[in-house]
N, C-alpha and C positions, 0 to 999 in steps of 0.2 A: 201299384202294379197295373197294366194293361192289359184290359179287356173291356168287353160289352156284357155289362150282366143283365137279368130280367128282374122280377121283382121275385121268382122265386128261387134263385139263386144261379151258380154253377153247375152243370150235369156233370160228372166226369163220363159217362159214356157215351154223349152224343146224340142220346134218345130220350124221349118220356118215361118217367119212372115207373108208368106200369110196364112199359115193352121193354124194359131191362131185361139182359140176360145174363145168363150166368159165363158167358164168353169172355167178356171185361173181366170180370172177378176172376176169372180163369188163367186171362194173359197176365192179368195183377202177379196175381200167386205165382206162376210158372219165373215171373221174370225177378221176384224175389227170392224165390226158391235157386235159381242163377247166379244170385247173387249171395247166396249164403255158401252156394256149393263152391267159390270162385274161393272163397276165406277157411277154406277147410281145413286145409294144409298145414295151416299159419297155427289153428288153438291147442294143438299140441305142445305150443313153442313156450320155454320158461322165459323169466323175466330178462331185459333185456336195460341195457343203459340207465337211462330216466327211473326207468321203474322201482332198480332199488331204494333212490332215496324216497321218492314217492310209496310207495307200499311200505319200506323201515320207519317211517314218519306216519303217516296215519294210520299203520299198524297200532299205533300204540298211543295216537292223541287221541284225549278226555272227549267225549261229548258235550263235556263243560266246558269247554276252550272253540265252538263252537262261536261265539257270538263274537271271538277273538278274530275267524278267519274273514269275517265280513266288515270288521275296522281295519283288516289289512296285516293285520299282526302275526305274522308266519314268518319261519325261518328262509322261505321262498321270497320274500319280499326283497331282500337283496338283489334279487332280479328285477324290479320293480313288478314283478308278476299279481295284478290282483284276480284271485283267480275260484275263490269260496264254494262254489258250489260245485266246481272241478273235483276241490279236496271231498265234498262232502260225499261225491257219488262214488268216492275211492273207500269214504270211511263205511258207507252203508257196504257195498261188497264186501270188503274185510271181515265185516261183523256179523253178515250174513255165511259168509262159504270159507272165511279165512283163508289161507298162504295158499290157494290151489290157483294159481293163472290161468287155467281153464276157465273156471266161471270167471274171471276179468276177461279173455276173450271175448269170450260169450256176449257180455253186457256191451263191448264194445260192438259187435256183428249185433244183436239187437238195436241199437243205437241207428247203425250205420239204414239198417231195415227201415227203421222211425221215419228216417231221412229220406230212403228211398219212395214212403209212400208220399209225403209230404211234398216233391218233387212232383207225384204222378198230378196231386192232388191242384195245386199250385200252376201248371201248363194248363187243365183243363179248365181252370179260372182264368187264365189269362188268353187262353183259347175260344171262350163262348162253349167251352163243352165237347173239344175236339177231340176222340177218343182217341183217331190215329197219333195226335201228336203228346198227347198225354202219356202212352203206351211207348213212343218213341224217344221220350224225355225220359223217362222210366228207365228205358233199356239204356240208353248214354250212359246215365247216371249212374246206373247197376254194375257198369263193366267200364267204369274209367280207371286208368291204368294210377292216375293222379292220388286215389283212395287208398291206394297198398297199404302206405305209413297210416295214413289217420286211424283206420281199421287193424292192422297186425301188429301194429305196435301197439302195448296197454296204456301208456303213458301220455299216447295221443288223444285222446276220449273227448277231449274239451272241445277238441279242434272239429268233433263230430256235434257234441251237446252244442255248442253256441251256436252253430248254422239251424240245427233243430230248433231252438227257441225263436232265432230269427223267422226264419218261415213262419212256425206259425203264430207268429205277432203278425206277418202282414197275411195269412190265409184270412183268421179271424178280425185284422180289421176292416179286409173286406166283404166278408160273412154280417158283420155290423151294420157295414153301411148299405146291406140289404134287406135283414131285416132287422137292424134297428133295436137288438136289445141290449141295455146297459151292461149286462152281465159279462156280454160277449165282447163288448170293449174293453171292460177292465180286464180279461183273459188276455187281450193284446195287448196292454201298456206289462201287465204279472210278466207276461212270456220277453216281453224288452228287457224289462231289471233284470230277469233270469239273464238274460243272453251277457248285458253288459257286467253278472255276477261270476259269468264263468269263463271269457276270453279275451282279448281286443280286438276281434273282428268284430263286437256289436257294433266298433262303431259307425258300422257300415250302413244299419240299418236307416236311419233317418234319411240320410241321401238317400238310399234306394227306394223311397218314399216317395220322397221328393221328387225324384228322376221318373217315377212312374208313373207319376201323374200328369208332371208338366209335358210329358209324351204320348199323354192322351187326350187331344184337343176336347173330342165329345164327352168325358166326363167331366173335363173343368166346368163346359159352358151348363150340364144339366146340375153340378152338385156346386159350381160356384164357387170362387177362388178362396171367399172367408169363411165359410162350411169344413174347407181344404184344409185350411189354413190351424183351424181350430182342430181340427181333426188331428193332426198333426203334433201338434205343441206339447203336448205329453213326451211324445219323444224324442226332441230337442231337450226339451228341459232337460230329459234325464240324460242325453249326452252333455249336456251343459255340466249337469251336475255332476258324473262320472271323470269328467275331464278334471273340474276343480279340486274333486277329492283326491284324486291322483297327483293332481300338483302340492296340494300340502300336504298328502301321505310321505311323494316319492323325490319330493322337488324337481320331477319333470313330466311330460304330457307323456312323454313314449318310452321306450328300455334304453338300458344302456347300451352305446352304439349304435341307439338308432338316425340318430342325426347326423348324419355322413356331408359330405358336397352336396351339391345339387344336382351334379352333375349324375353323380355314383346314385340317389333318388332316383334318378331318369334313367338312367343304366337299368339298375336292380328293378323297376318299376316294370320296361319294356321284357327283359327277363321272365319278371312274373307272368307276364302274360304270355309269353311266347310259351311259358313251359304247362299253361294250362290249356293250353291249344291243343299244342304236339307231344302233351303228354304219352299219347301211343307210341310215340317216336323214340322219346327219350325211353320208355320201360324197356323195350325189347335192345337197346344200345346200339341204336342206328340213326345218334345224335350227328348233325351236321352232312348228313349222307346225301345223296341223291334219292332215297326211299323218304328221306325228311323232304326235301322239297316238292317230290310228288303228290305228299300227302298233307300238303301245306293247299297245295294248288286244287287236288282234290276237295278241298273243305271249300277253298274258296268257290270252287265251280256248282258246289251243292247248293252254298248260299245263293248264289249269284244266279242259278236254274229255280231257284223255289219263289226267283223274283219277279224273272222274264214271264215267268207261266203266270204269275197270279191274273185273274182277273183287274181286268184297269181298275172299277173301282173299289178293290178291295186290295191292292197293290199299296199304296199309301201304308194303311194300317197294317202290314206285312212287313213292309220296311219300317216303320217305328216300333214296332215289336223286336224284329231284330238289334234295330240298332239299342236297345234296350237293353234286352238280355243277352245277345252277345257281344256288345260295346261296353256299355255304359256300366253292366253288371260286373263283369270279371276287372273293370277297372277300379271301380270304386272297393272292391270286396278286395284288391291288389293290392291299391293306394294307402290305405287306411293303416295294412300293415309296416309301411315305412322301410320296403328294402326286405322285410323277410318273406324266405322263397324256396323254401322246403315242401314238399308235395305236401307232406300235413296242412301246410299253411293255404292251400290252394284249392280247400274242400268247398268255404260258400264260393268261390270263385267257378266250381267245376259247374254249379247250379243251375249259373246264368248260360255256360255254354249247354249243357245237355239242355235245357229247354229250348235254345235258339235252334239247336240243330233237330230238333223234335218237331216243331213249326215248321223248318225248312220241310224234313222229311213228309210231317205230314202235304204240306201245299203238293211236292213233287208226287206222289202215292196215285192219287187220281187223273192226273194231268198227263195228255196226248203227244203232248214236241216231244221229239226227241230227245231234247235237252232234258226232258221231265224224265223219262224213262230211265235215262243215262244217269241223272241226278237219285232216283231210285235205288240204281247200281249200287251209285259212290256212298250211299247212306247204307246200305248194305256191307259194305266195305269196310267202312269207318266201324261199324261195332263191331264185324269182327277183329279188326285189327284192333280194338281196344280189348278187346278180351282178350285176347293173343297175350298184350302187354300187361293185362291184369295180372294174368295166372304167372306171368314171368316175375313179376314185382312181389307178389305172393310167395310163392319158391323162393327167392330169396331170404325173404324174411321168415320163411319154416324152415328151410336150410339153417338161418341164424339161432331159432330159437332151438333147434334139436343141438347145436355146438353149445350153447349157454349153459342146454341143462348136462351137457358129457363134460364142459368144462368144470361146472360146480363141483361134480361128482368130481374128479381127480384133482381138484383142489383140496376137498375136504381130505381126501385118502393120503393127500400131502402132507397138509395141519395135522392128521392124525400120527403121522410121522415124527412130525417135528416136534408135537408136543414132548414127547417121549427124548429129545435129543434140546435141551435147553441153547445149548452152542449151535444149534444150525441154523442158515438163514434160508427162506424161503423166497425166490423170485419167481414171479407169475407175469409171464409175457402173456395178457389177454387180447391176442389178434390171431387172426387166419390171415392168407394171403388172399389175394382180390376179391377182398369181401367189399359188398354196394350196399349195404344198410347197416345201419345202427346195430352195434353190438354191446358191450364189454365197456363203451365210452364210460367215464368219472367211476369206474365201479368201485374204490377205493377211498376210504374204509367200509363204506357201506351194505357192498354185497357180503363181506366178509364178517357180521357182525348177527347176533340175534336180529333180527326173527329169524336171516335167512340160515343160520347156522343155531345150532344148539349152545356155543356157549362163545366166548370170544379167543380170537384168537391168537397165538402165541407170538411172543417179539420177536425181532427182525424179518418183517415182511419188506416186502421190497418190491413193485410193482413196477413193468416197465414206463418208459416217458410216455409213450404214444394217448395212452385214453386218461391220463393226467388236465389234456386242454389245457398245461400253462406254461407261463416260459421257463426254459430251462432251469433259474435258479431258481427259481421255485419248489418243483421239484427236488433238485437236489437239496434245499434248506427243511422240504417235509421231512427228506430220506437221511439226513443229514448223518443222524447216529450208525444207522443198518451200513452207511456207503463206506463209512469211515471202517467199519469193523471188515467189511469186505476188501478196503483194500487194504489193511495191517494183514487181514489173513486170519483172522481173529474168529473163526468157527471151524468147526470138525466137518461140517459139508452145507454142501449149497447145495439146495435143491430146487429144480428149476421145474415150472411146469411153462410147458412150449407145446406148439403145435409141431407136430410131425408130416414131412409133406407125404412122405412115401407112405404111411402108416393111415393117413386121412383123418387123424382125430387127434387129440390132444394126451400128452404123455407127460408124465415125472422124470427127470434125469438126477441122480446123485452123484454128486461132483465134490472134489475136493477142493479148494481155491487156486491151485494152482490149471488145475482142471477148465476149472471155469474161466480165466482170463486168458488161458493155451487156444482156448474153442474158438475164442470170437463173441462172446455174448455179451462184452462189453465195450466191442472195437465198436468205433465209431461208423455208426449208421447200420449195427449189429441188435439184435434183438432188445437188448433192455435200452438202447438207447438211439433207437431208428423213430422219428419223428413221425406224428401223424399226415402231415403233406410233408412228400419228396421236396426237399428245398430249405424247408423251414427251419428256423436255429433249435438245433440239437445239445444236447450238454457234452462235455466234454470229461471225462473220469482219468487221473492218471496213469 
């Protein structure tokens, strides 16, 4: 990481530690406090996609199979996922508060919080102790529209835990090479295993290591390329080591699909980055707009004014700093994922940009040009329009979770039904219309099964194609029995649970078979059998 430190460390506030006040810890707190209040919405929200198998799974694994999830050995591994400490922060929750998603919120905005200070923490090290930019890194970070998913969704936690371990491996390995105690270095190689035991963005860290050093000519030449070097090697090894385990674990270095063209790399690569940028852009859906490209140009002019202002000789280190954490940082935290480019996926990435635009901000704060003031503005700007797009991205996703848990309920009132009626068959069309996050995706058989129900549930369920994610006969070879009996006519009623548009919530219809084939709920490109992307091959039912 880049900076100039002293022999007694990083200040985060900019002054001597007797003349501290309580201002810093004030704006800390206020801007955290922003940031919890931004996630409010969202902890109300029941489980969602992901979460059933995760919560129905470690609901219920031994503490004795523990030692299982860190040789790789999980039902998850079919994704090549190694992911152990992920599962383990799932199993301590569970055991601690059980089936309440509340406290899973919770742990996840705690998490997010961790993140946040570690963020403030981390600028004013790479600053010399710059409070304004510390404080403006903070704020970015607080209110990136890009955090929705990582944060409101339960399932995403990991994508917040690894970037947390990563930091502070590199906080404390530069806390180390300050003053210099052994204990505080092994805390940084502990904090790498952690990172590389709970995501595949650790493997970002080493390069960013690496990148931060070689971008800072005065610490190579005071600490010395093989000092560097050695310092370092710990955590190569341990990507070394992580890489090899995964090839004889998974027999390959990354997921399934991740090795696309080269081209579609380059694609998906410049993507990533474009969507950590213009994250504000993309939350509020005024993708590809003319308010997109003003707000493109805006960021550009902030950088570009935080540059012209600096003093000559302290312009140099201004630009390697940038080019650092707002280059070199979202790229390498991009790259490493191989093409994946989900806002979850995009949280150590948001890191590197809130810091760079915290340095900008700060340079511009003080400074007389025009450009500087103007630059002031546009940083002004920039967080509110990312807050804008937070709370939008949030709503979404408390919109989702308040549907999840009015779905479950008329689902269960369904089953309750149907148990009583051995001949009936139950269809669950789990979709809303223009829904933008994650819902109801794979929830089958899962959400329908203990824990999240009292007991299991009764045959011929039937669940539309859409949150299936696979190809049509698939689906139909799962459903194969229930479809067949559906279409001989073979039950006394079909009960369908559907979204109602005029109604706004989700509703049971009981239908007799001829009912239900008369309606359309089986015509093609019809509720049980309308694809999740417009386009994509569909089944086909006689």
């Amino acid at each position: 990481m880049i900076s100039n430190e002293s022999a007694a460390g990083p200040n985060p506030s900019g002054r001597s530690s007797g003349a501290k006040t309580s201002g810093d810890t004030n704006a800390v707190l206020c801007l955290l406090g922003v940031a919890a209040a931004l996630f409010l919405p969202a902890l109300k929200g029941y489980w969602l996609a992901d979460d059933f198998s995760w919560v129905g799974q470690f609901s219920r694994y031994p503490w004795s199979g523990v030692p299982r999830l860190f040789a790789g050995d999980w039902s998850r591994a079919i994704s090549q996922e190694y992911r152990p400490l992920w599962a383990v922060s799932f199993m301590i929750d569970l055991k601690l508060w059980g089936l309440h998603p509340i406290a899973l919120h919770l742990t996840n905005l705690g998490l997010h919080l961790v993140a946040c200070l570690l963020v403030w923490y981390l600028t004013a090290t790479a600053s010399r102790g710059d409070r304004v930019a510390a404080l403006l890194a903070l704020a970015f970070f607080a209110v990136a529209p890009v955090h929705a998913e990582a944060v409101a969704w339960i399932s995403a936690r990991g994508h917040i835990l690894a970037p947390i371990f990563v930091m502070a491996a590199m906080v404390l390995l530069r806390r180390y090479e300050e003053i210099g105690r052994s204990r505080i270095y092994l805390g940084a190689v502990g904090c790498a295993l952690a990172a590389f035991a709970t995501q595949e963005v650790a493997v970002a860290l080493p390069p960013l290591l690496l990148f931060g050093d070689v971008l800072d000519p005065p610490r190579r030449e005071r600490r010395g390329i093989r000092r560097i070097a050695i310092l370092h090697a710990p955590f190569w090894a341990i990507l070394a080591g992580y890489l090899g385990f995964r090839y004889l674990r998974f027999g390959m270095l990354g997921r399934p699909g991740s090795f696309a063209s080269l081209r579609g790399l380059v694609f998906e690569q410049l993507k990533g980055l474009k969507n950590v940028w213009l994250s504000p852009i993309r939350a509020v859906g005024a993708s590809g707009s003319a308010f997109e490209a003003a707000v493109a140009l805006l960021t550009a002019f902030v950088l570009v004014a935080a540059l012209a202002s600096a003093p000559a000789q302290s312009r140099s280190e201004l630009a390697r700093r940038l080019l650092f954490f707002g280059g070199l940082w979202p790229l390498v935290a991009t790259a490493v994922l191989l093409g994946a480019g989900s806002p979850r996926h995009l949280y150590l990435a948001s890191v590197g940009v809130a810091v760079a635009l915290g340095l900008a901000g700060s340079q511009l704060w003080a400074q007389r040009p025009w450009f500087a003031r103007a630059g002031s503005l546009g940083i002004g700007s920039l967080v509110a329009i990312s807050a804008f797009g937070l709370a939008v991205s949030v709503a979404a996703y408390a919109r989702s979770g308040r549907l999840s848990r009015s779905l479950a309920r008329e689902i269960d009132r369904t089953l309750e039904a149907a148990e009583r009626d051995p001949r009936a068959i139950t269809v669950i069309v789990a979709d809303y219309p223009e829904r933008s996050v994650v819902f109801w995706d794979y929830f089958f058989p899962e959400s329908l099964e203990p824990p999240f129900r009292s007991r299991r549930p009764p045959p011929g369920i039937l669940p539309s194609f859409a949150p299936c994610h696979c190809p049509p006969e698939e689906w139909k070879t799962k459903h194969a029995v229930t479809l067949a009996r559906l279409e001989a006519a073979d039950t006394s009623t079909v009960r369908v649970v559907i979204w109602d548009a005029w109604r706004s919530e989700f509703v049971s219809r009981a239908l007799t078979a001829a009912e239900f084939w008369q309606g359309g709920y089986a015509a093609p490109d019809g509720p049980l059998l309308r694809p999740l992307w417009p386009g994509s091959p569909a089944p086909v039912l006689p």
